[in-house]
C-alpha positions as CSV (number, residue, x, y, z in Angstrom):
1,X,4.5,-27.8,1.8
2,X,5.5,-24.0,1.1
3,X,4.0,-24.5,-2.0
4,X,0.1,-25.2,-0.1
5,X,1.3,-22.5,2.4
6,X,2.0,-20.0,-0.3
7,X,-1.3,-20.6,-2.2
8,X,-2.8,-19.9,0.8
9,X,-1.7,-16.5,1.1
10,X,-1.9,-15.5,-2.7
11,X,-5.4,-13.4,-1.5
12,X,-3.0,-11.3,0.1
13,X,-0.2,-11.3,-2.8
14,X,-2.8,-9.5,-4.9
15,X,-3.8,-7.1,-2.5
16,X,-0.3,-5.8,-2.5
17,X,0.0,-5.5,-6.0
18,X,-3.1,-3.6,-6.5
19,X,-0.7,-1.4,-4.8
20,X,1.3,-1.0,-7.3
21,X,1.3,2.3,-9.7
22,X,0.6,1.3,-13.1
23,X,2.9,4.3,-14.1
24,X,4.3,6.9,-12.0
25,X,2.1,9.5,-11.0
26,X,4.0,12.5,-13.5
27,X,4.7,10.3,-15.8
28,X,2.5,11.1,-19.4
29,X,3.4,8.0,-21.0
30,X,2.8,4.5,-19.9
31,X,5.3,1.9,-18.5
32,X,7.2,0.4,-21.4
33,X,8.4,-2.1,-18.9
34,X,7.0,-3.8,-16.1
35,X,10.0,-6.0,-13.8
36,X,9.1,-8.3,-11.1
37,X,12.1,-10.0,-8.9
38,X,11.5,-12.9,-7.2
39,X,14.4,-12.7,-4.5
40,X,15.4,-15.9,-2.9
41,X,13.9,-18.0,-5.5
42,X,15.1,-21.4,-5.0
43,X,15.3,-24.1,-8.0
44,X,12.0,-25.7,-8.4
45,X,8.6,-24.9,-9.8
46,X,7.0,-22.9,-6.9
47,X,8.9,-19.5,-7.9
48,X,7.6,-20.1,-11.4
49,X,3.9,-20.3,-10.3
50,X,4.5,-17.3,-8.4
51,X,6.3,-15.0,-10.8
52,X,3.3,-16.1,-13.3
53,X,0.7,-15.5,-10.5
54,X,2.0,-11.5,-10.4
55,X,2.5,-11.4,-14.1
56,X,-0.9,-12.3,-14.9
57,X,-2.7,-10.2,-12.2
58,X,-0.7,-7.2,-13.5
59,X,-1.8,-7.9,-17.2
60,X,-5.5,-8.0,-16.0
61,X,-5.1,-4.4,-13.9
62,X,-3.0,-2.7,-17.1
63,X,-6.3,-4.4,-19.0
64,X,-8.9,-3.0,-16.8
65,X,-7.3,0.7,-16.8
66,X,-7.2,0.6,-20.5
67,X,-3.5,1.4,-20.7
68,X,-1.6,-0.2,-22.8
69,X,0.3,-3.6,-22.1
70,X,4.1,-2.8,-20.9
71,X,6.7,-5.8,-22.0
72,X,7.5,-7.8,-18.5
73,X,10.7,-8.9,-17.2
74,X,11.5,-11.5,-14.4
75,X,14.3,-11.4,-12.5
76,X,15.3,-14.5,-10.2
77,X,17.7,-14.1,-7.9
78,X,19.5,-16.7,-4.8
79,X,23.0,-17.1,-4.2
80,X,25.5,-18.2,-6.8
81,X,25.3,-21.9,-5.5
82,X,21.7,-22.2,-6.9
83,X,20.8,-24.1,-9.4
84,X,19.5,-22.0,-11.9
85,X,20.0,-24.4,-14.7
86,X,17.7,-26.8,-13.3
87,X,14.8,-23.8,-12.4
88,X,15.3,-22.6,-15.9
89,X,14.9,-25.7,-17.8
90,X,11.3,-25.6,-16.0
91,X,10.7,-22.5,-17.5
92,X,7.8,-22.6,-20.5
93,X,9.2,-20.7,-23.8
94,X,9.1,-17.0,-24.5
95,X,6.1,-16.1,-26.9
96,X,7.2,-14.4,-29.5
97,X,5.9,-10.6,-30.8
98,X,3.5,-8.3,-29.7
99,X,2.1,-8.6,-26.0
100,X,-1.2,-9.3,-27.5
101,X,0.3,-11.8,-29.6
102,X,2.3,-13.7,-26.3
103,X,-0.9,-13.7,-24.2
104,X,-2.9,-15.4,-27.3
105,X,-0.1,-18.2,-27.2
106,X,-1.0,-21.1,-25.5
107,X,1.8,-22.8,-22.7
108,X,4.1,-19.7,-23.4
109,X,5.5,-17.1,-20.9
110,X,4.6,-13.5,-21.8
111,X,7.7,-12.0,-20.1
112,X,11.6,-12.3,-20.4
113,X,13.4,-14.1,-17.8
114,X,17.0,-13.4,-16.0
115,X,19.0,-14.9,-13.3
116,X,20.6,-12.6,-10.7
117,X,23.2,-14.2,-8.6
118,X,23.4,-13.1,-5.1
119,X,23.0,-12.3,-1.7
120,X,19.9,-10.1,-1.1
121,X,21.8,-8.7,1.9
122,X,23.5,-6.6,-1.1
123,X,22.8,-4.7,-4.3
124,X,21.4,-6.6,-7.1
125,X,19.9,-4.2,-9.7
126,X,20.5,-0.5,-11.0
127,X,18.9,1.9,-9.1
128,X,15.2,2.5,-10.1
129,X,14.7,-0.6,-12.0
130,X,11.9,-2.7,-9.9
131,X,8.1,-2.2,-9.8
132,X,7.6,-5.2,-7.5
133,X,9.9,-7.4,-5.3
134,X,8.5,-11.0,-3.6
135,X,10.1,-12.9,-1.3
136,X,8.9,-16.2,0.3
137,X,10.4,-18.4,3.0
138,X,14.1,-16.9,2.6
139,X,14.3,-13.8,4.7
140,X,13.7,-15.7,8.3
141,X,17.7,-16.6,6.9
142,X,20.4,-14.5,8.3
143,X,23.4,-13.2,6.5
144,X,25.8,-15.3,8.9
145,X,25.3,-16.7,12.5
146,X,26.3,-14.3,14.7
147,X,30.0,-13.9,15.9
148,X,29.2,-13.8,18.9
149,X,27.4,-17.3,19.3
150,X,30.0,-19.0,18.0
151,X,33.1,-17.1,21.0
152,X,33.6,-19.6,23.8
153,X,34.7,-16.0,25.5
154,X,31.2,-14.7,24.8
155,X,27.8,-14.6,27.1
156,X,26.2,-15.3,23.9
157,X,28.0,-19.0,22.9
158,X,25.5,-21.4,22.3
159,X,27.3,-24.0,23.9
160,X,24.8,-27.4,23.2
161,X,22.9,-25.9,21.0
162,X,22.7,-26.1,17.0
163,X,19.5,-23.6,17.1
164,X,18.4,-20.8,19.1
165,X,14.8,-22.5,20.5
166,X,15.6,-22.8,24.1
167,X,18.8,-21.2,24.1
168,X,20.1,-18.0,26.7
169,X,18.8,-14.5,26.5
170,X,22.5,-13.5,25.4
171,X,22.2,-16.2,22.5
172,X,18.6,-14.9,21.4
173,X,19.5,-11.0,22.0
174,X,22.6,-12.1,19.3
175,X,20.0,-13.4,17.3
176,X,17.7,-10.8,17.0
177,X,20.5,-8.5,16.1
178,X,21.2,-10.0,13.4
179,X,18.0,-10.2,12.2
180,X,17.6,-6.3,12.3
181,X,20.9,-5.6,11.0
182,X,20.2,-7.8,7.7
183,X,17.0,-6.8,7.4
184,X,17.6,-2.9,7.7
185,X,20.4,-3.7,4.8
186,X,17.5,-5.4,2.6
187,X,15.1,-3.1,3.1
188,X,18.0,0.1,2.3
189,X,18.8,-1.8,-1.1
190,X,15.6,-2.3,-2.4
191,X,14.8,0.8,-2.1
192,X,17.4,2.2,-4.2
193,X,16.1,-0.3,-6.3
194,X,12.6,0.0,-6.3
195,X,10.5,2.2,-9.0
196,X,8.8,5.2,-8.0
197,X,5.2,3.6,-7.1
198,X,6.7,0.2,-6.3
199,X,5.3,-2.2,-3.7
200,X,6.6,-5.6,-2.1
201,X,5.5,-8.9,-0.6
202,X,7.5,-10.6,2.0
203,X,6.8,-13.3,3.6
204,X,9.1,-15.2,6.4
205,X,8.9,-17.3,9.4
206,X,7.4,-15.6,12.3
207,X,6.3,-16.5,15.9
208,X,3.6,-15.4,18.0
209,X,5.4,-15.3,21.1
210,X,7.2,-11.8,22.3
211,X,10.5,-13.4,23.8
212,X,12.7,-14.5,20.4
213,X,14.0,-17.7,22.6
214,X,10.1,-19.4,21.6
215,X,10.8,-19.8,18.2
216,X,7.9,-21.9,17.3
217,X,7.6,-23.6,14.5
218,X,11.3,-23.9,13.5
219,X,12.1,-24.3,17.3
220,X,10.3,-27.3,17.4
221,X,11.8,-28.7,14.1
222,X,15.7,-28.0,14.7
223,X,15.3,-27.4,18.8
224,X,14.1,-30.9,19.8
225,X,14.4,-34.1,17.8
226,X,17.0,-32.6,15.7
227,X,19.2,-31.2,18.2
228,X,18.6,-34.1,20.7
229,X,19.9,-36.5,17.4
230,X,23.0,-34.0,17.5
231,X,23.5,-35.2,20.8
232,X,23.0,-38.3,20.6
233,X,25.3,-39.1,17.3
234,X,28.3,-39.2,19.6
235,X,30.8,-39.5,16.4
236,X,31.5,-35.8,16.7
237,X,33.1,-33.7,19.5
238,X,31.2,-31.6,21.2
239,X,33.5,-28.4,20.0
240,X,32.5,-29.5,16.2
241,X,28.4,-29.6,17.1
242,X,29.2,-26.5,19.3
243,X,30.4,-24.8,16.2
244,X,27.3,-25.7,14.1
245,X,24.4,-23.2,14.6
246,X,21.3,-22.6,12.3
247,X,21.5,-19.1,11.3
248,X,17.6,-18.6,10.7
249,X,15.4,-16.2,13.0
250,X,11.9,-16.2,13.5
251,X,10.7,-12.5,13.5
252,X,7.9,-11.4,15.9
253,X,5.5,-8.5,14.5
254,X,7.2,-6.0,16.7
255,X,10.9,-7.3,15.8
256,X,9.8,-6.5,12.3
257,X,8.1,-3.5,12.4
258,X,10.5,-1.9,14.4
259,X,13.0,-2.3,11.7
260,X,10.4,-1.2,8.7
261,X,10.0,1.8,10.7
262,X,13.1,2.2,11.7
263,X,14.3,2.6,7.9
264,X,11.4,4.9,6.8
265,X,11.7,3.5,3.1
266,X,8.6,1.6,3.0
267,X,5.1,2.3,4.1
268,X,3.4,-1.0,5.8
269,X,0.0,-1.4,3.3
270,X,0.3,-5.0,6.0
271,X,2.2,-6.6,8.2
272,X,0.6,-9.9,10.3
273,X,1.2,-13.2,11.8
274,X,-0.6,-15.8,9.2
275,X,-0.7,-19.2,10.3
276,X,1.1,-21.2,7.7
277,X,0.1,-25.2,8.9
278,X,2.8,-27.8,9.7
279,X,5.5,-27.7,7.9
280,X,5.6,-32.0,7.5
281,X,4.3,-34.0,3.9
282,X,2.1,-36.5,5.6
283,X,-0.4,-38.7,4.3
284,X,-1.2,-41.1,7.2
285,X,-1.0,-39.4,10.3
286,X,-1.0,-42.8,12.0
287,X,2.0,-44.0,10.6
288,X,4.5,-43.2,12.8
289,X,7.1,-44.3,10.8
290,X,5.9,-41.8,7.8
291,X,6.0,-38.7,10.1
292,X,9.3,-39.9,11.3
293,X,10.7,-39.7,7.5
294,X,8.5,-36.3,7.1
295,X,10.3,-34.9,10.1
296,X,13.6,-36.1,8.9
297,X,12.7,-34.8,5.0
298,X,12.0,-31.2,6.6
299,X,15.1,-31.0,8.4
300,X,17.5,-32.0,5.6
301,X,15.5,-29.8,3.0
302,X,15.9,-26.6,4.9
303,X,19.8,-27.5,6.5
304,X,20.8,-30.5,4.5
305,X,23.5,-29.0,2.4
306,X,24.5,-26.8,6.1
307,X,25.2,-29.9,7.9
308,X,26.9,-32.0,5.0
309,X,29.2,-29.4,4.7
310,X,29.7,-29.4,8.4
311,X,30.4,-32.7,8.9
312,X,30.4,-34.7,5.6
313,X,27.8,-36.7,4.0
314,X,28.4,-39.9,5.8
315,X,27.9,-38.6,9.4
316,X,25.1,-36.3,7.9
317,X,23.5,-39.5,6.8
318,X,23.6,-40.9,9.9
319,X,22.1,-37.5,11.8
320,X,19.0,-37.4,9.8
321,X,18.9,-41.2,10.1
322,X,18.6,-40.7,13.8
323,X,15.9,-37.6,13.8
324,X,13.7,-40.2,11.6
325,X,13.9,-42.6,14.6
326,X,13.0,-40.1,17.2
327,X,10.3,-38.6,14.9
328,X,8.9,-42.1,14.5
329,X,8.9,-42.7,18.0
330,X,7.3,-39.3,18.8
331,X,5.1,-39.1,16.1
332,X,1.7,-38.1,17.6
333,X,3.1,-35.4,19.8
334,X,5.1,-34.3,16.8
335,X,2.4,-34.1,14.4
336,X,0.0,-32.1,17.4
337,X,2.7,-29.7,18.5
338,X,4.6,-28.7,15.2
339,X,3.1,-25.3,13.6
340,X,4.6,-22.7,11.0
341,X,3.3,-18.9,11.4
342,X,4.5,-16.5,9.0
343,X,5.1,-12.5,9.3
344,X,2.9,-11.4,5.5
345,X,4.8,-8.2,5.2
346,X,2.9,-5.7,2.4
347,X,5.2,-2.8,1.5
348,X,5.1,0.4,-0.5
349,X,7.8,2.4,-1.9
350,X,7.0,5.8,0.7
């Protein structure tokens, strides 16, 4: 499903990197090196399509200037606990020689390909090294839950809660915080990062309501059937659910812009709420039981490894066994009520 969601907004992709300087404005020779870094870039095929989306669209720009063809590098970067030996195994192999000579080569990449470990709450290249960063699906992920969510001491404790849909203004204020503070850090590094005419694409779950306890899309998926099988798996204490909370925000435009602004780095080329679809694989929307397994497939995908490592496989079985049954027995509502909106962020290096 992100993969039709991100096709969908690839018009917009290419818009930003027509952005893009195809060398820096007092610079009298051309680019001997174009880098792209995919940040949050997962293990399967999706960041590969992407990375060769922005690779090829570049080619065709240096093409139509006349300039001559840099070398291009791709970084992709996720936390040490990816699997980068399983996303690299999909890659195609480098053509060897000239640029000319790799984009003659039939099934071959035309650009050199790194992994880079890491949080992207941090540094992750030398200073100046980037001409375009992506990002899909990964920043609505904080850096941590907040502390204060998780103090029994604190206004903010999401007591019977795993999520923030529905939660206290204290919990959501927490929330937004968070949000803020990680994305101020991003936005500070990449900069540092960036290349003189650099541009970026972000795009992360949004909402369309002002008040940050409506999360939406992800409300619906972690703040109903998910949380309700929470309550309802009874082979935990309430103290161990109460210590589990999803550390994902949903930004609103303003939440986001006041942060871009905020940090002055970037100029906004675009920043809107796109309508991404529902976030569920379904085939027969009159099977109940297929949504239910759709629902439950979309939960464990996005906080499978979270709530293994929470409570152990066994009892994590069980949960997602349980938010299969209630999707199955609310499958129509389910399927008419669940809907993803993004925030399409389009940034330039001010």
């Amino acid at each position: 499903m992100q993969a039709k969601h991100a096709r969908s907004m690839l018009h917009l992709l290419k818009e930003t990197l027509d952005t893009v300087q195809l060398k820096p404005s007092l610079s009298p020779r051309p680019e001997s090196l174009f880098a792209v870094a995919d940040l949050g870039c997962s293990s399967g095929t999706n960041t590969l399509y992407t990375v060769d989306v922005i690779i090829q669209h570049m080619i065709k720009r240096y093409e139509s200037s006349g300039q001559e063809l840099p070398e291009f590098s791709a970084y992709f970067s996720d936390l040490p606990s990816n699997d980068f030996n399983t996303l690299f195994q999909l890659l195609p192999p480098l053509a060897i020689g000239s640029m000319e000579e790799c984009l003659a080569t039939d099934n071959h990449r035309p650009y050199f390909a790194a992994a880079v470990p890491g949080s992207f709450y941090r540094r992750l290249f030398p200073t100046g090294s980037i001409n375009f960063f992506h990002s899909a699906f990964s920043l609505h992920w904080l850096s941590q839950v907040p502390e204060s969510v998780m103090d029994k001491r604190s206004k903010a404790y999401n007591k019977g809660r795993v999520f923030i849909h529905g939660a206290n203004e204290e919990t959501a204020s927490a929330y937004k915080k968070q949000f803020q503070s990680d994305l101020a850090s991003f936005l500070r590094f990449r900069s540092l990062e960036m290349r003189r005419g650099g541009s970026m694409f972000l795009v992360c779950l949004g909402r369309t309501s002002v008040d940050p306890i409506d999360q939406s899309g992800p409300g619906l998926l972690f703040g109903t059937h998910f949380q309700d099988a929470w309550n309802d798996l009874g082979l935990i204490t309430s103290e161990k659910r109460d210590t589990f909370n999803i550390p994902v925000y949903a930004s609103s435009l303003q939440d986001f812009r006041e942060v871009v602004e905020a940090d002055g780095s970037f100029t906004i080329n675009k920043l809107e709420v796109f309508k991404g679809g529902s976030p569920l694989v379904v085939n027969q929307p009159d099977n109940a039981a297929e949504v239910g397994r759709a629902l439950s497939n979309s939960c464990r995908s996005v906080a499978g490894v979270l709530v293994d490592a929470h409570i152990g496989e066994r009892l994590s079985e069980e949960l997602f066994s349980r938010v299969e049954r209630r999707g199955t027995s609310h499958a129509k509502e389910t399927l008419e009520q669940i809907q993803f909106y993004h925030i399409v962020a389009s940034l330039s290096l001010a």
